[in-house]
Each structure stands twice: as structure tokens, then as C-alpha cells.
C-alpha positions as CSV (number, residue, x, y, z in Angstrom):
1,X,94.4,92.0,13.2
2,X,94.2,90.5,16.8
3,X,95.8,87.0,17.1
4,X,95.2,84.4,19.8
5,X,98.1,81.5,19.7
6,X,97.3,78.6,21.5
7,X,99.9,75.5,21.7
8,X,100.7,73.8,25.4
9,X,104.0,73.6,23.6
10,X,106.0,76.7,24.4
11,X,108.8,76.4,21.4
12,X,105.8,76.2,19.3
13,X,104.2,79.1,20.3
14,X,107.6,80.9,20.1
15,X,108.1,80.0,16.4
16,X,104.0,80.8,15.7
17,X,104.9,83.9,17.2
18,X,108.0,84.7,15.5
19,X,106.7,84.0,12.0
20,X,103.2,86.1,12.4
21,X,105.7,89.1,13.4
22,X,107.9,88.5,10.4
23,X,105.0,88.6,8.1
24,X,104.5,92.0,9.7
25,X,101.7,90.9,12.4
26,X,102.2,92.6,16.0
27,X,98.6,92.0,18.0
28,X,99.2,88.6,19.1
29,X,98.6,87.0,22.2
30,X,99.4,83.4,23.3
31,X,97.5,81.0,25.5
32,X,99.0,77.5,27.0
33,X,95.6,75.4,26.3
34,X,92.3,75.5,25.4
35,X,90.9,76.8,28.7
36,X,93.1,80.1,28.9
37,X,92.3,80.5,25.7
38,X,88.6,80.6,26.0
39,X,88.6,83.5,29.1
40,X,90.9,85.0,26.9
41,X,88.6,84.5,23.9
42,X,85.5,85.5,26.3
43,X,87.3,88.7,27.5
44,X,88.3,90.3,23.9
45,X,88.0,90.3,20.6
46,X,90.3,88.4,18.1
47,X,90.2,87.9,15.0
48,X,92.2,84.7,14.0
49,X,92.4,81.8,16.5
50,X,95.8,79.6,15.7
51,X,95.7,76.6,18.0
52,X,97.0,73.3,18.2
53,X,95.0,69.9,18.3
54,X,96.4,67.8,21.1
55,X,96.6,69.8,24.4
56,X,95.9,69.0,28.0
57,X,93.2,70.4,30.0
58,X,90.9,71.6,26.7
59,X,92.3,70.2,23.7
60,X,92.0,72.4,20.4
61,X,88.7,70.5,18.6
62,X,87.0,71.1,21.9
63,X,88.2,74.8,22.0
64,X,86.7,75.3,18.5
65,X,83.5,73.6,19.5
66,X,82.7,75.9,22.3
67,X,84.2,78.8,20.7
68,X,81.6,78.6,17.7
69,X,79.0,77.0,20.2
70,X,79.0,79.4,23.2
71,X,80.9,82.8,21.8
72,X,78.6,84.8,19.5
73,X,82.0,85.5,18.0
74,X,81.5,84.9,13.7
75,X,84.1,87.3,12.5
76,X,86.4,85.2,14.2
77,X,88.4,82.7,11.9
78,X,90.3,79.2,13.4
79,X,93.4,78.1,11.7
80,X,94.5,74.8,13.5
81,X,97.8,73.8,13.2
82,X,98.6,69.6,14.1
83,X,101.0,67.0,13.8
84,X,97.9,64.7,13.0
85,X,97.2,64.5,8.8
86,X,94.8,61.4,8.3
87,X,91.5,61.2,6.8
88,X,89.2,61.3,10.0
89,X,90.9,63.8,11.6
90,X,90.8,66.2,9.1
91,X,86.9,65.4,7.9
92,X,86.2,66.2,11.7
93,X,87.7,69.6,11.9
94,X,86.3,70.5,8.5
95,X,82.4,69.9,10.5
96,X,84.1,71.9,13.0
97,X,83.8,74.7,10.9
98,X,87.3,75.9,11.0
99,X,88.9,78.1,8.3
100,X,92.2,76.6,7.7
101,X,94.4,73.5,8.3
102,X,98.0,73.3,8.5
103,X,100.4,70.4,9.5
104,X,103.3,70.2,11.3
105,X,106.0,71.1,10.5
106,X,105.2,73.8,8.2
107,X,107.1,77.0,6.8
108,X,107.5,80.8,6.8
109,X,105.8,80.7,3.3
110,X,102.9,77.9,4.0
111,X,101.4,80.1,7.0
112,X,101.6,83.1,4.8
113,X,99.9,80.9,2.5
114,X,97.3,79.8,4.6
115,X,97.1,83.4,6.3
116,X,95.6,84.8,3.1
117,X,93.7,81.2,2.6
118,X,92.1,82.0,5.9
119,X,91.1,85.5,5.1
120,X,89.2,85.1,1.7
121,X,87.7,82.0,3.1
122,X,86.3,83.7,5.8
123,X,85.2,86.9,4.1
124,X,83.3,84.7,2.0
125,X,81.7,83.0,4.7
126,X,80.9,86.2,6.4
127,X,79.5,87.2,3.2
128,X,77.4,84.8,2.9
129,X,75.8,84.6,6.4
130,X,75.0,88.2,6.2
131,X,73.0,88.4,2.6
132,X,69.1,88.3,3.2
């Protein structure tokens, strides 16, 4: 599995980084805000997009946008990761269509938790846009 990071925080890509290679995942590549990350995104394939919300430049809800607006990329899955928990914010990301939430600060077991959330949510959704 091919992983794009993105967090304008460098610690927080370090720790993102450091967890996804203890639960065994070595393709991962890291971006500082939304705009690397969409010539990276544009330039290869990933599979699971981890970003943050709140970022300079392009923040993460307007990376997902163009990602799923401009990037004929479906098989890829968004897991966003913020500081930000309340109602709106959360409603808006879900029309988004992202795969996953998780909230700062989390643990080595909630992103495993959320890893495998991501996956079978995505399947399905795959699934389902490919039957007839």
C-alpha cells in the first residue's frame, strides 16, 4: 500500500510516519501542504491519503475536494486526521467523501483502528460504484 502524509507540521508527520512503519507499512511518502501534495498525488498513484485539516497554502478539505473533483483517482481512500471535533466540521468532511476521521491526539491502536476502518469502507464503496 502507497501512502501520501500530508501535515505542514513536521513532528506530526514524523509520528504519522513512525506509526504506519510500526504497523508494518513501508511505501509512504510525506507532503508539507495541500499543494505538494496534489503534484505528488497527480504524479503517482497512492492509495491512502492521511492529511491534516488546517494547513497553509491548500488546507486539507480543499485538497480532498480537488482530489475527488479533478484526479480520476477512486481507489484512492482519505483518512483526515484534525484537532477540530465539532459537529459542522465533521458533517462537512463526511460530504467530502472521505473514508475516515480521526482526532488529535490519537494512538498507536486508534490509527490501526481506523486503518482497517478505512479499508472495508472503501472496498465497499468501490464495490458498489463498480456493480451494473
Amino acid at each position: 500500500m502507497k501512502i501520501l502524509v500530508v501535515d505542514d507540521m513536521p513532528l506530526m508527520r514524523h509520528v504519522m510516519i513512525n506509526m504506519l512503519r510500526r504497523l508494518e507499512y513501508e511505501d509512504i511518502v510525506e507532503a508539507t501542504d495541500g499543494k505538494q501534495a496534489m503534484k505528488l498525488l497527480e504524479a503517482s498513484r497512492f492509495d491512502l491519503l492521511i492529511t491534516d485539516l488546517n494547513m497553509p497554502k491548500m488546507n486539507g478539505k480543499m485538497l480532498i475536494d480537488k482530489v475527488r473533483k479533478d484526479l480520476n483517482q477512486p481507489h484512492l481512500a482519505i483518512l483526515v486526521v484534525t484537532c477540530d471535533d465539532n459537529k459542522e466540521t465533521v458533517l462537512n468532511l463526511i460530504s467530502a467523501q472521505i473514508d475516515g476521521l480521526m482526532v488529535k491526539p490519537f494512538n498507536l491502536q486508534t490509527l490501526q483502528k481506523q486503518l482497517r476502518y478505512v479499508a472495508i469502507r472503501h472496498d465497499k464503496q468501490l464495490q458498489q460504484n463498480q456493480a451494473p
